[in-house]
VOPAGU-2260 file (C-alpha; in pm, 1 decimal, decimal comma):
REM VOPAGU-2260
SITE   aa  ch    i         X         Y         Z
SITE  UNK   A    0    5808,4     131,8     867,1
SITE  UNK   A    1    5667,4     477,4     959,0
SITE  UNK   A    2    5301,3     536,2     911,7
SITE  UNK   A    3    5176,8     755,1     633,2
SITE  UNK   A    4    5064,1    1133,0     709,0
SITE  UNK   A    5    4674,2     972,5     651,1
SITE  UNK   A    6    4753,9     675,0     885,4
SITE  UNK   A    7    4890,3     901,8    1146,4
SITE  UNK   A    8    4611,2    1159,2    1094,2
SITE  UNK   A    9    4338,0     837,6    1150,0
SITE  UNK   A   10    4551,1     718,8    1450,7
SITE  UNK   A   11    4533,1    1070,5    1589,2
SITE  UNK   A   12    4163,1    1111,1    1575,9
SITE  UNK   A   13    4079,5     777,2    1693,8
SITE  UNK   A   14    4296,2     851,7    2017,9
SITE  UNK   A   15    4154,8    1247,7    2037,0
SITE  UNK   A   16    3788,1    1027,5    2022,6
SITE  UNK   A   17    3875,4     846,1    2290,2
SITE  UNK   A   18    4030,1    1151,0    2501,7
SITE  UNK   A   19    3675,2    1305,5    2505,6
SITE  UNK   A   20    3466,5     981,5    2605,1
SITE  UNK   A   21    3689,8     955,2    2895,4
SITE  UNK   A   22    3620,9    1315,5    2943,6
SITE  UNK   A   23    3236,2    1244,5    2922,7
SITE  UNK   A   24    3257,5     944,6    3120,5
SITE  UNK   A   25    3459,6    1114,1    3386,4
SITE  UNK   A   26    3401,8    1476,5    3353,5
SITE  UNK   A   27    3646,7    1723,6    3276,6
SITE  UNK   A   28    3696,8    1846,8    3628,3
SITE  UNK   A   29    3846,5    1478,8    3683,0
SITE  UNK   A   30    4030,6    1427,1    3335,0
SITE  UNK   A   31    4343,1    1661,8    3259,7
SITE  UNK   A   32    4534,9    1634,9    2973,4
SITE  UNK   A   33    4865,7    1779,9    2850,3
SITE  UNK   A   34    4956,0    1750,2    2432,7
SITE  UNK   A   35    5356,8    1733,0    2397,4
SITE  UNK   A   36    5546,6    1681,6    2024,6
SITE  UNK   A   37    5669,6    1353,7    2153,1
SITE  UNK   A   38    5318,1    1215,5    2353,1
SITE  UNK   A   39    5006,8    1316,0    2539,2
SITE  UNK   A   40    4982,0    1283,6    2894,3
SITE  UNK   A   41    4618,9    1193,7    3029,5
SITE  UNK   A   42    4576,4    1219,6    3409,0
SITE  UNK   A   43    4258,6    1033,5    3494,9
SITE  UNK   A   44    4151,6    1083,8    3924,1
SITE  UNK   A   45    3972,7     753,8    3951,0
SITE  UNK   A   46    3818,6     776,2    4312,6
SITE  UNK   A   47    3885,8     848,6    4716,0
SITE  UNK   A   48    4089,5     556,3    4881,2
SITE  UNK   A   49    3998,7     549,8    5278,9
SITE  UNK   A   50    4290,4     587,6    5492,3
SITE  UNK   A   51    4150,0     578,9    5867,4
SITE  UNK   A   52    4030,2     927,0    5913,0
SITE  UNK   A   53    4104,3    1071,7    5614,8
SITE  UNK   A   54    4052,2     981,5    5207,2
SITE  UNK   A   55    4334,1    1003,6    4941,2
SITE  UNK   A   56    4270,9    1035,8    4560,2
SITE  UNK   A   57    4416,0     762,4    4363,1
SITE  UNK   A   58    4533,5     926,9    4024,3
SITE  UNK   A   59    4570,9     707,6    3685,3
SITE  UNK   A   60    4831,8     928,1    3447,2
SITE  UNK   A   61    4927,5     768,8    3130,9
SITE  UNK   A   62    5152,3     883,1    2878,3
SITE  UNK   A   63    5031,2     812,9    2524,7
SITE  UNK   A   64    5328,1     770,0    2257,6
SITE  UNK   A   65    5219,4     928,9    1925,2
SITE  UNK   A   66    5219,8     571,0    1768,8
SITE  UNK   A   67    4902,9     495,6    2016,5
SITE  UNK   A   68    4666,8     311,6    1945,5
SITE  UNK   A   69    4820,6     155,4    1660,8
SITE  UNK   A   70    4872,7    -223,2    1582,3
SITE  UNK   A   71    5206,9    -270,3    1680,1
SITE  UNK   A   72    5248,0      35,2    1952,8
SITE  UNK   A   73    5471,6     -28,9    2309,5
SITE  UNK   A   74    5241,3     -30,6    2589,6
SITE  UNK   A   75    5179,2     306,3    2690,8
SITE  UNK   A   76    5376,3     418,7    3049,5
SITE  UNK   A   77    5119,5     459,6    3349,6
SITE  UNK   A   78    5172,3     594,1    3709,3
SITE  UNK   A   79    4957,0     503,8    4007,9
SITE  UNK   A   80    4949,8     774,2    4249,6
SITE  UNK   A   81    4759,5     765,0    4584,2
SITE  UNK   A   82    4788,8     430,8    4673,9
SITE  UNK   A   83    4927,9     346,2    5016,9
SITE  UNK   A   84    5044,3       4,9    4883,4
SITE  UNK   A   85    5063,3    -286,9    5209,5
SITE  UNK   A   86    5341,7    -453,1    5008,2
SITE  UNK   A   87    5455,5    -239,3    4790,3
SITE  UNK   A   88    5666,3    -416,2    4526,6
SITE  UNK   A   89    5403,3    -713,5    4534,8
SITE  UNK   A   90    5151,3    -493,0    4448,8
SITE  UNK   A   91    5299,7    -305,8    4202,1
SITE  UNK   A   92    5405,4    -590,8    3985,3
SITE  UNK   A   93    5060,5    -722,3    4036,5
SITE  UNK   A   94    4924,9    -390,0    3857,0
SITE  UNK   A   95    5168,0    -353,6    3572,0
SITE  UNK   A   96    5075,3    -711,6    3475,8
SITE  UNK   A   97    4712,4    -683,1    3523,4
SITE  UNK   A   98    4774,8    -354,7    3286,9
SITE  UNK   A   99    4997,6    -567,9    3058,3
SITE  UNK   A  100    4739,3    -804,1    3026,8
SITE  UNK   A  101    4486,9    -541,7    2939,8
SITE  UNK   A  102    4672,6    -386,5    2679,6
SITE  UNK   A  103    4762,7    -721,0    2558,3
SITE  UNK   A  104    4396,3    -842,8    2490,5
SITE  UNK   A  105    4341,6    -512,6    2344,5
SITE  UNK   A  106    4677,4    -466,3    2110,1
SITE  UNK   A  107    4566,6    -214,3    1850,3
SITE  UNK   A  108    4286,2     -87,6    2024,6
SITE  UNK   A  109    4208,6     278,6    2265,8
SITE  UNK   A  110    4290,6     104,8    2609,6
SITE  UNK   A  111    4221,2     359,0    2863,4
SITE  UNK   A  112    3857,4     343,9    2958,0
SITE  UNK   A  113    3916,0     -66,9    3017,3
SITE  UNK   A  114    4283,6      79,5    3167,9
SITE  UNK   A  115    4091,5     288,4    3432,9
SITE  UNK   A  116    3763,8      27,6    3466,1
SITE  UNK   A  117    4060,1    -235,8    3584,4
SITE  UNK   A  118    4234,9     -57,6    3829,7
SITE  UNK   A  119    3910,6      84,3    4032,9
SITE  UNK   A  120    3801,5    -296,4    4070,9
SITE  UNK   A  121    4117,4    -379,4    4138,9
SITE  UNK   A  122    4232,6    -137,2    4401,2
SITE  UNK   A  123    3927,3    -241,4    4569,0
SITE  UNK   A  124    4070,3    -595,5    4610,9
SITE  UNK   A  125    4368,0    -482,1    4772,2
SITE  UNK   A  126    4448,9    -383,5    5123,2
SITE  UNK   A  127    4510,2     -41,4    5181,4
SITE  UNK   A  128    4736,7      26,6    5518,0
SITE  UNK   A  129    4533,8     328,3    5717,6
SITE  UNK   A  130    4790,9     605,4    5757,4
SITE  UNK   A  131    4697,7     581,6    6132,7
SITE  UNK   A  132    4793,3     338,5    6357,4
SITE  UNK   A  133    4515,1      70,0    6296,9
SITE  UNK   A  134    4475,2    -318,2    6327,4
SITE  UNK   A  135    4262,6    -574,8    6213,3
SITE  UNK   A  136    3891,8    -437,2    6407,6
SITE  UNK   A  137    3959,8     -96,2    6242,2
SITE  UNK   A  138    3954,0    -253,9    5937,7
SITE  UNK   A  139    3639,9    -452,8    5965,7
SITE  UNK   A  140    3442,2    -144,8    6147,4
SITE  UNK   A  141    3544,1      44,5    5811,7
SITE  UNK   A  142    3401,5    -274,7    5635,8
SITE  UNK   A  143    3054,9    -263,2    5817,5
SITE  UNK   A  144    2987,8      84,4    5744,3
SITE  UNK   A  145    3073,2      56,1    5382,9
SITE  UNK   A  146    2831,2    -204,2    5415,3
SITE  UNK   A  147    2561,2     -34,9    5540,9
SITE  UNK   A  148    2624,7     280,4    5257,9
SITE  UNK   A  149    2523,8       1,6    5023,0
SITE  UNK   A  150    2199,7    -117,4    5201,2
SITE  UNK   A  151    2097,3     302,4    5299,1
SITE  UNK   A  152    2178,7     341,0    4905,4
SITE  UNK   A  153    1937,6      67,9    4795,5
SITE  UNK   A  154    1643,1     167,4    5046,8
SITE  UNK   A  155    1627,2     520,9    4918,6
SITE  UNK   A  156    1876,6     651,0    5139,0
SITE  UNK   A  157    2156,1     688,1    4965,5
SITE  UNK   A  158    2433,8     915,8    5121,6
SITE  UNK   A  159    2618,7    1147,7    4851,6
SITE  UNK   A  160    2957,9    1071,1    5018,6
SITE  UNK   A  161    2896,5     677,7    4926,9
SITE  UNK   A  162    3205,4     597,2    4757,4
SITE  UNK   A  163    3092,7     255,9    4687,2
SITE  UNK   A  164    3112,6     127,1    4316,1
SITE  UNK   A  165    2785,4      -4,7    4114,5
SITE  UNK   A  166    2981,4    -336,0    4068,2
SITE  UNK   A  167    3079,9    -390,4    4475,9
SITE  UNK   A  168    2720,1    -298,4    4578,4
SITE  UNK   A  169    2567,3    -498,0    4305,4
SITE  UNK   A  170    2767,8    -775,2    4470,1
SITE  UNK   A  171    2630,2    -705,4    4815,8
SITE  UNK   A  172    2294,6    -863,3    4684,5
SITE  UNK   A  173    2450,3   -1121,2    4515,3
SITE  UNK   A  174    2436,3    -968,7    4130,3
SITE  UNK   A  175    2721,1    -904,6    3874,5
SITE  UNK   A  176    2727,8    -613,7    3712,7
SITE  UNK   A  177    2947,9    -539,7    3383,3
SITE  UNK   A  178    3010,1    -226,6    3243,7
SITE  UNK   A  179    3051,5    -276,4    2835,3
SITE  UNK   A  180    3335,3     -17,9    2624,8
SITE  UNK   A  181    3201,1     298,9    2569,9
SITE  UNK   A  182    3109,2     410,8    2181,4
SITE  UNK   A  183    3155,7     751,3    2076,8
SITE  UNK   A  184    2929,4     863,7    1779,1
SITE  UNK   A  185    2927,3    1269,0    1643,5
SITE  UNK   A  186    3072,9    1365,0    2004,3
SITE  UNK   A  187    2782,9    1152,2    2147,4
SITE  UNK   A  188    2902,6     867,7    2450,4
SITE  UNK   A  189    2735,3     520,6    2473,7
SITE  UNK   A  190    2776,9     295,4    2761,6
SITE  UNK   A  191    2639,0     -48,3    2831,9
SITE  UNK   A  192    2554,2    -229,4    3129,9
SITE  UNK   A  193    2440,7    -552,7    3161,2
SITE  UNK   A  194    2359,5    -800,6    3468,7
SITE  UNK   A  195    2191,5   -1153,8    3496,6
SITE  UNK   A  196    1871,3   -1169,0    3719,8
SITE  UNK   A  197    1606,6   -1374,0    3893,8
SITE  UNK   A  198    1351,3   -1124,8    3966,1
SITE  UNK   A  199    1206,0    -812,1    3908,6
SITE  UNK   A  200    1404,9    -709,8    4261,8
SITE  UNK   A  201    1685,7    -797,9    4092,0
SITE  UNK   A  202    1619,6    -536,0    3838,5
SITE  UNK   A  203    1501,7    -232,8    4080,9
SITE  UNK   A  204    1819,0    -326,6    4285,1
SITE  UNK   A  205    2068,3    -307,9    3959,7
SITE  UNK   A  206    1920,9      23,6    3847,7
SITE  UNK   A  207    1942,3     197,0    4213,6
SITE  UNK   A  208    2365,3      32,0    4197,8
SITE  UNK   A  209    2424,1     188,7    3845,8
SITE  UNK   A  210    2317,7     575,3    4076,8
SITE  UNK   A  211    2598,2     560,9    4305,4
SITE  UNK   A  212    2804,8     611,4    4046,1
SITE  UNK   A  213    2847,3     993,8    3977,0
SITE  UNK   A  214    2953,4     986,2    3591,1
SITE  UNK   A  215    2610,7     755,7    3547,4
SITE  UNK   A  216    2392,5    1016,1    3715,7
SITE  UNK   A  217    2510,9    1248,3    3541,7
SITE  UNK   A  218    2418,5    1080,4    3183,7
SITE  UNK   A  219    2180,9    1270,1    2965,2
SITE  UNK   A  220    1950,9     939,5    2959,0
SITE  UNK   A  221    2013,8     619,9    3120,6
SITE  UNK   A  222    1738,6     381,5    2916,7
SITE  UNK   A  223    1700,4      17,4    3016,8
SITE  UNK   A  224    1534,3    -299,6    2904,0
SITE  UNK   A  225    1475,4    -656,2    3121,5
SITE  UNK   A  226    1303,2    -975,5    3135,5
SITE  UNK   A  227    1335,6   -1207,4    3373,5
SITE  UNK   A  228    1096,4   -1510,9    3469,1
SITE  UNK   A  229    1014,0   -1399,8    3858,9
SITE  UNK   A  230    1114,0   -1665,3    4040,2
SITE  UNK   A  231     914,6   -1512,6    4359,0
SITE  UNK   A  232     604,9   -1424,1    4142,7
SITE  UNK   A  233     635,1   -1712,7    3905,8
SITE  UNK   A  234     567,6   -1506,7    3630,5
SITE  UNK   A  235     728,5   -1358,4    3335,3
SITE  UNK   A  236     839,2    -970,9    3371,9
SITE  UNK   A  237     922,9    -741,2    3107,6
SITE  UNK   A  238     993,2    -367,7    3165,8
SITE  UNK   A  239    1158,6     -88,5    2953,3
SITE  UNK   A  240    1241,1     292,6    3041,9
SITE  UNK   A  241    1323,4     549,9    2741,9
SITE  UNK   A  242    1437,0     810,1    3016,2
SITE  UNK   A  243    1374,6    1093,0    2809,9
SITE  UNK   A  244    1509,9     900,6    2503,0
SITE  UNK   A  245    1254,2     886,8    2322,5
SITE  UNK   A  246    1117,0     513,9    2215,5
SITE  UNK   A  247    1464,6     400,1    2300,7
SITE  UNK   A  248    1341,1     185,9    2585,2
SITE  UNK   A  249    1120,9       4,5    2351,5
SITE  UNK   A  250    1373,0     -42,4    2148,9
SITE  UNK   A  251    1617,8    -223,9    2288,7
SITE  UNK   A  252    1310,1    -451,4    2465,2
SITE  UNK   A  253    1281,5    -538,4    2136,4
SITE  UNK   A  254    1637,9    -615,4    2082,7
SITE  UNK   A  255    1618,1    -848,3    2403,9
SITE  UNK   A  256    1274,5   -1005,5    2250,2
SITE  UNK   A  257    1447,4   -1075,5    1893,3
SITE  UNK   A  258    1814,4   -1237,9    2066,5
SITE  UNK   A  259    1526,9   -1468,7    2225,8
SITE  UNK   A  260    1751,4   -1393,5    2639,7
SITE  UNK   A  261    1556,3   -1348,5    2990,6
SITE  UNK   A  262    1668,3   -1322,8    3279,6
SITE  UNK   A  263    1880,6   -1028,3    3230,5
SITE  UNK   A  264    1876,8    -613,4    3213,5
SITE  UNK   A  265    2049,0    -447,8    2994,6
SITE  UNK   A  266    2134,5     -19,7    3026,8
SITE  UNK   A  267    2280,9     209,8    2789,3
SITE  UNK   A  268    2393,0     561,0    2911,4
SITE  UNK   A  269    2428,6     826,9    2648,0
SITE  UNK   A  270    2642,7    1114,1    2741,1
SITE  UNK   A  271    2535,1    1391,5    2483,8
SITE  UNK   A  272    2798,1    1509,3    2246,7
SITE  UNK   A  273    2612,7    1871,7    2124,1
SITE  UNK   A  274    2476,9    1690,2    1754,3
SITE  UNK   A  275    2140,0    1557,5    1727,0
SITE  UNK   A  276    2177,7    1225,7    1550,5
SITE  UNK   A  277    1830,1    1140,3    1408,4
SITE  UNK   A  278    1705,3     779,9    1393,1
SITE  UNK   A  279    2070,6     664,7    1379,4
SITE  UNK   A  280    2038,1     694,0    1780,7
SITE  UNK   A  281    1850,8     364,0    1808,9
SITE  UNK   A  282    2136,9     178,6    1598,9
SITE  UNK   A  283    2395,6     298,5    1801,9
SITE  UNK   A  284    2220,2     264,7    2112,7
SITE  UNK   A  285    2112,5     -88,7    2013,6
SITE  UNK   A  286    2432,9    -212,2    1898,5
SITE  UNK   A  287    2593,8    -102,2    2204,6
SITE  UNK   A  288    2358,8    -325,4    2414,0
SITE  UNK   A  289    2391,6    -639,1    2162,3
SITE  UNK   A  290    2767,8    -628,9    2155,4
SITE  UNK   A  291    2802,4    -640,0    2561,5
SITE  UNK   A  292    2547,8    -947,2    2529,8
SITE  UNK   A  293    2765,6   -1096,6    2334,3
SITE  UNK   A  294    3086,3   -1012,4    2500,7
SITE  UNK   A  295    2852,6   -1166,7    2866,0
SITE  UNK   A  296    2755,5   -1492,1    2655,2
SITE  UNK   A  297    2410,3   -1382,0    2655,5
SITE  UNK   A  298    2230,3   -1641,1    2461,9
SITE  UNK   A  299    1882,3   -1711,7    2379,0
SITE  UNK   A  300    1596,2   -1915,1    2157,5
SITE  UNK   A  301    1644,8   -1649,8    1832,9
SITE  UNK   A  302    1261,6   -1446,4    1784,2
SITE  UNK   A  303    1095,5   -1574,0    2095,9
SITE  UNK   A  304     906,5   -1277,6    2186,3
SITE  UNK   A  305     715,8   -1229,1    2557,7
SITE  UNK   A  306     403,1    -968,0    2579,7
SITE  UNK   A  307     511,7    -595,7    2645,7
SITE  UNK   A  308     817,9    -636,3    2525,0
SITE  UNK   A  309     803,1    -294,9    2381,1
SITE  UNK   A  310     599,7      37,1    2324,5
SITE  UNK   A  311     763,0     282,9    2554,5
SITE  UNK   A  312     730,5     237,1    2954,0
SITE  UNK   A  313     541,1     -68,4    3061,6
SITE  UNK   A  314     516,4    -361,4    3306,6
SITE  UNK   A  315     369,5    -652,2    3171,9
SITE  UNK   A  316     349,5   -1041,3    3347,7
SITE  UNK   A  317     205,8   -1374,1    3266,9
SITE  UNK   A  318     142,0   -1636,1    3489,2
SITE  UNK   A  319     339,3   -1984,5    3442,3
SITE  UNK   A  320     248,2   -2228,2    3219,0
């Protein structure tokens, strides 16, 4: 049965909304898309693969049927390009099922942003053949330099070039980081990002792994919230950031005090849209940190509140007890 003219007008907004987060999120210089009558074809340039010597840019484009996202809609047709595949028809069928399973958890839902989240983790899990002739110590010497991007990134040193991702260098220290579906509200972006932690290190380190990623930086405000018992300090640590959102910070500290969890940070990133949204901010911003708690299992003892909490910027700790 065909959809009505209102059904197709909501299914065509909802997938135009989700065109211009990825557009946020990625920037337009990186996002092209094409409208035809019969789809719309989104090309998304996800990153630099390292050949050797040289770098190749790994392209996502998927072609959106007019049905999309719809309950019921086929699976939208994707292309990979840029990938110099080891085993090439292993690999493939390894993506379009990975995809498949994507699309499957998310039947009736925008797909893209978890579509192109997927394959960058992914790609980084597979080997990539250099286009030179290379063996085995090429491969680790390109391993040990990646390596030490990461540790220059989190001393302050951080080369722009890095092509590491937050969640591989997070990983590098032994954290793991989750980016959360991005909300659009009035043309406005939200992003979550959550990790579990031990210290107050743990923290520092997170934040300094969200900055090598460019569309992050380049977020109008990146606020934050943790608390974490220090295991080094034994002491309890709570510290919030608005980043030039104002009382935000506090806010979702207060969120975090109220859900009763430690040992965690949360971030939201807020790519702005052009419309001022009032007081409203703090709802979506909050709701966009509690629903990637929940998606993590984030649980906690429900109103169990620790001192400075909230109230804007502010380090506060307690001894053990």
């Amino acid at each position: 049965m065909e959809a009505s003219l209102l059904e197709q007008e909501a299914i065509k907004v909802q997938r135009d909304e989700e065109i211009e987060s990825i557009k946020l999120i990625y920037t337009d210089d990186l996002v092209n898309v094409l409208n035809n009558p019969q789809d719309c074809v989104v090309e998304v340039k996800l990153g630099e693969a390292i050949d050797g010597e040289t770098s190749r840019t790994v392209t996502l484009t998927v072609y959106l049927p007019v049905s999309y996202p719809s309950p019921g809609a086929e699976m939208p047709f994707f292309e990979v390009r840029g990938v110099n595949w080891s085993n090439p028809k292993h690999d493939q069928i390894h993506i379009y099922e990975g995809m498949q399973e994507v699309f499957r958890q998310q039947a009736g839902e925008v797909v893209l942003f978890s579509w192109c989240e997927w394959l960058k983790e992914e790609l980084h899990l597979l080997p990539i053949t250099h286009s030179t002739a290379a063996n085995e110590q090429v491969e680790e010497q390109e391993t040990s330099r990646e390596r030490e991007k990461c540790d220059r990134a989190l001393d302050g040193t951080r080369s722009d070039d890095s092509a590491l991702t937050p969640q591989y260098a997070a990983r590098q220290h032994g954290l793991e980081l989750v980016h959360g579906f991005p909300l659009t509200e009035r043309k406005s972006t939200f992003q979550a990002h959550l990790a579990r932690i031990t210290s107050e290190r743990d923290a520092r380190t997170v934040l300094e792994c969200l900055k090598l990623d460019r569309k992050i930086q380049r977020a109008t405000h990146n606020m934050y919230a943790f608390r974490v018992f220090d295991v080094q300090k034994q002491a309890q640590v709570n510290d919030n950031d608005d980043d030039g959102e104002n009382a935000a910070g506090g806010k979702l500290a207060e969120l975090l005090a109220v859900m009763g969890v430690n040992n965690v940070i949360v971030v939201v990133s807020r790519w702005w849209g052009g419309h001022l949204l009032g007081p409203s901010r703090f709802r979506v911003i909050n709701n966009t940190a509690r629903q990637l708690l929940e998606q993590c299992g984030v649980r906690g003892r429900s109103g169990e509140k620790e001192g400075g909490g909230a109230g804007g910027k502010g380090l506060s700790a307690s001894g053990k007890r």
